[in-house]
C-alpha positions in Angstrom: -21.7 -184.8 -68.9 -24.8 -184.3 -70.3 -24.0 -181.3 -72.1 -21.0 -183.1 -73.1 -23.2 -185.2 -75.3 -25.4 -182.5 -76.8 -22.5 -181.2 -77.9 -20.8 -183.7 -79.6 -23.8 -184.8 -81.6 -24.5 -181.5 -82.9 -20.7 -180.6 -84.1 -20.4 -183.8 -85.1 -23.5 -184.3 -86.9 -22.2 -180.7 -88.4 -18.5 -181.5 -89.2 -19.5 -184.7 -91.1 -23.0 -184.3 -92.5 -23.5 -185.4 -96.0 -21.1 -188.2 -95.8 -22.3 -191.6 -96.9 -22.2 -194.2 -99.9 -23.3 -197.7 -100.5 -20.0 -199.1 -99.6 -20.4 -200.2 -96.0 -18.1 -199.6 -93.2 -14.5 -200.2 -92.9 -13.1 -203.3 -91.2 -9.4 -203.3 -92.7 -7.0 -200.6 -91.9 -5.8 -198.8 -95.4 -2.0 -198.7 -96.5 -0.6 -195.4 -96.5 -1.5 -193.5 -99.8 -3.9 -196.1 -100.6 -5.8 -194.9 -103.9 -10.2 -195.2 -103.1 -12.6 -193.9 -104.6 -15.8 -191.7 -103.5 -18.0 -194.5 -102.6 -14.9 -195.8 -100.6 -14.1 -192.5 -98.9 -17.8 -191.1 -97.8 -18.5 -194.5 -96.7 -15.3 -194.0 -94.1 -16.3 -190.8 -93.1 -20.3 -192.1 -92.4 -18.5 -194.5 -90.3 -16.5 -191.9 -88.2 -19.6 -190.0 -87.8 -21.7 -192.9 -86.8 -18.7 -193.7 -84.2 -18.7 -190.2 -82.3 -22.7 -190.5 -82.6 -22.5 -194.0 -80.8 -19.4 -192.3 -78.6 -21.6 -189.6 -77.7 -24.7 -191.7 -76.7 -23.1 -193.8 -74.8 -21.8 -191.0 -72.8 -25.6 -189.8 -72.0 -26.3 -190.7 -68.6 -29.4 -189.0 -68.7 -28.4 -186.4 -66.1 -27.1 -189.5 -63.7 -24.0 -188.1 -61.5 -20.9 -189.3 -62.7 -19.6 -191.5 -59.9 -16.4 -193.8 -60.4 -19.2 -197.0 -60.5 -21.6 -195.3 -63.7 -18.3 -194.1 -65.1 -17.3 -197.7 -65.5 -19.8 -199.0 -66.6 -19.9 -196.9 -69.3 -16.6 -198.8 -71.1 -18.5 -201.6 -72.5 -20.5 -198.6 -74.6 -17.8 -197.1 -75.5 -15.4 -199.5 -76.7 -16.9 -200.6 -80.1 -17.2 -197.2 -81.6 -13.9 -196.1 -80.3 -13.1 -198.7 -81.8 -14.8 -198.0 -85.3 -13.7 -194.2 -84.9 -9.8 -195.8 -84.6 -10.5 -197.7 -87.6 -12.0 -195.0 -89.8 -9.5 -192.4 -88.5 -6.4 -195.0 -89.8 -8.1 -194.9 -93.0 -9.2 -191.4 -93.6 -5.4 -190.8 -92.6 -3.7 -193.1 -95.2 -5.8 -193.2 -98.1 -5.6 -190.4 -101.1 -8.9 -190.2 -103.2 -9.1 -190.1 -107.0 -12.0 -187.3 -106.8 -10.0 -183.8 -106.2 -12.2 -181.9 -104.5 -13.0 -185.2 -101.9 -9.0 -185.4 -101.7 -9.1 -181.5 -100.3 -11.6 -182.3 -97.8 -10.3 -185.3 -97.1 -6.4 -183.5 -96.4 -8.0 -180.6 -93.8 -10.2 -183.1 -91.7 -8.1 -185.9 -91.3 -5.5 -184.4 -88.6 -8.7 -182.9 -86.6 -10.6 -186.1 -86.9 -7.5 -187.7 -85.7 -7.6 -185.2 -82.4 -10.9 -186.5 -81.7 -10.2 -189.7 -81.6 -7.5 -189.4 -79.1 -9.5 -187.0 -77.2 -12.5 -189.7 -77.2 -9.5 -192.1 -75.8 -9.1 -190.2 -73.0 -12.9 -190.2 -72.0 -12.9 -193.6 -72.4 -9.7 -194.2 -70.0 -10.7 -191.8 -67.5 -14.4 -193.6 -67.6 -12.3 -196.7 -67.1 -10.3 -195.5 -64.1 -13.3 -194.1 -62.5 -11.9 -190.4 -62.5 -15.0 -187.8 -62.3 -12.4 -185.1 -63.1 -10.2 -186.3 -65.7 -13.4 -187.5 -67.4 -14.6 -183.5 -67.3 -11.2 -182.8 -68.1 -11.4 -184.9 -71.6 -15.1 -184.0 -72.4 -14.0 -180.9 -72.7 -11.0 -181.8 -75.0 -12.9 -183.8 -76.7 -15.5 -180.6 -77.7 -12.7 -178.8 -78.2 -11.6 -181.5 -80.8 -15.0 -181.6 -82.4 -15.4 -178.0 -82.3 -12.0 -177.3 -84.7 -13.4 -180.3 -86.5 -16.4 -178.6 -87.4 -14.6 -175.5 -88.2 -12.7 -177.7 -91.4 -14.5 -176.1 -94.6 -16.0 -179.2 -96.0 -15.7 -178.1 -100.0 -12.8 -176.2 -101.9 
């Protein structure tokens, strides 16, 4: 898992680098088509990066094998930023922004961001259940996930 972890924080760090604005973090979900601005948009997309960041430490288990017991006790970890990467993936699905070029960004990455969000889900459910295997199993989806992420061009 510890790979796992490396791994996420680099592509993720890569897909979503240079995101960021004054407006904090997201606690309302976003009406579809909903009209923000850039403040309102790279502060969303700090937020998703900060969530697989906060996914991807919790995962670290410092080399510790992955038995049904650490697995589980992981969840408390990795419920609030699956939570905030939930949140942030609602809105960077439903809300167009006024700045063109953002808009374009915003358009490629928001399907693949979706992706990773579910694909953090099923960590965090096979953590849950205890299952070694499915949580290999959905590490390596989620990579997968954050790998295409990374591949969305981030400017027109």
């Amino acid at each position: 898992m510890r790979s796992i972890v490396t791994l996420v924080l680099v592509v993720s760090l890569a897909a979503l680098s240079g995101c960021g604005g004054s407006t904090g973090a997201p606690t309302t979900t976003a009406a579809a088509g909903a009209s923000v601005g850039a403040d309102r948009y790279l502060a969303d997309t700090a937020a998703a990066a900060a969530a697989v960041r906060g996914f991807a430490a919790a995962l670290d288990t410092k080399g510790a094998t992955a038995t049904p017991q650490l697995l589980k006790s992981l969840v408390p970890q990795l419920d609030p930023p699956l939570a905030t990467a939930k949140l942030a993936g609602q809105r960077l699905s439903a809300e167009v922004v006024a700045d063109r070029r953002l808009e374009e960004q915003r358009s490629r990455s928001a399907a693949s961001f979706a992706k990773t969000v579910t694909a953090m889900e099923r960590v965090r459910d096979a953590a849950a259940a205890g299952d070694a295997a499915t949580a290999r199993t959905a590490s390596a989806e989620l990579t997968q996930a954050l790998t295409t992420l990374s591949g969305v061009p981030n400017t027109p």
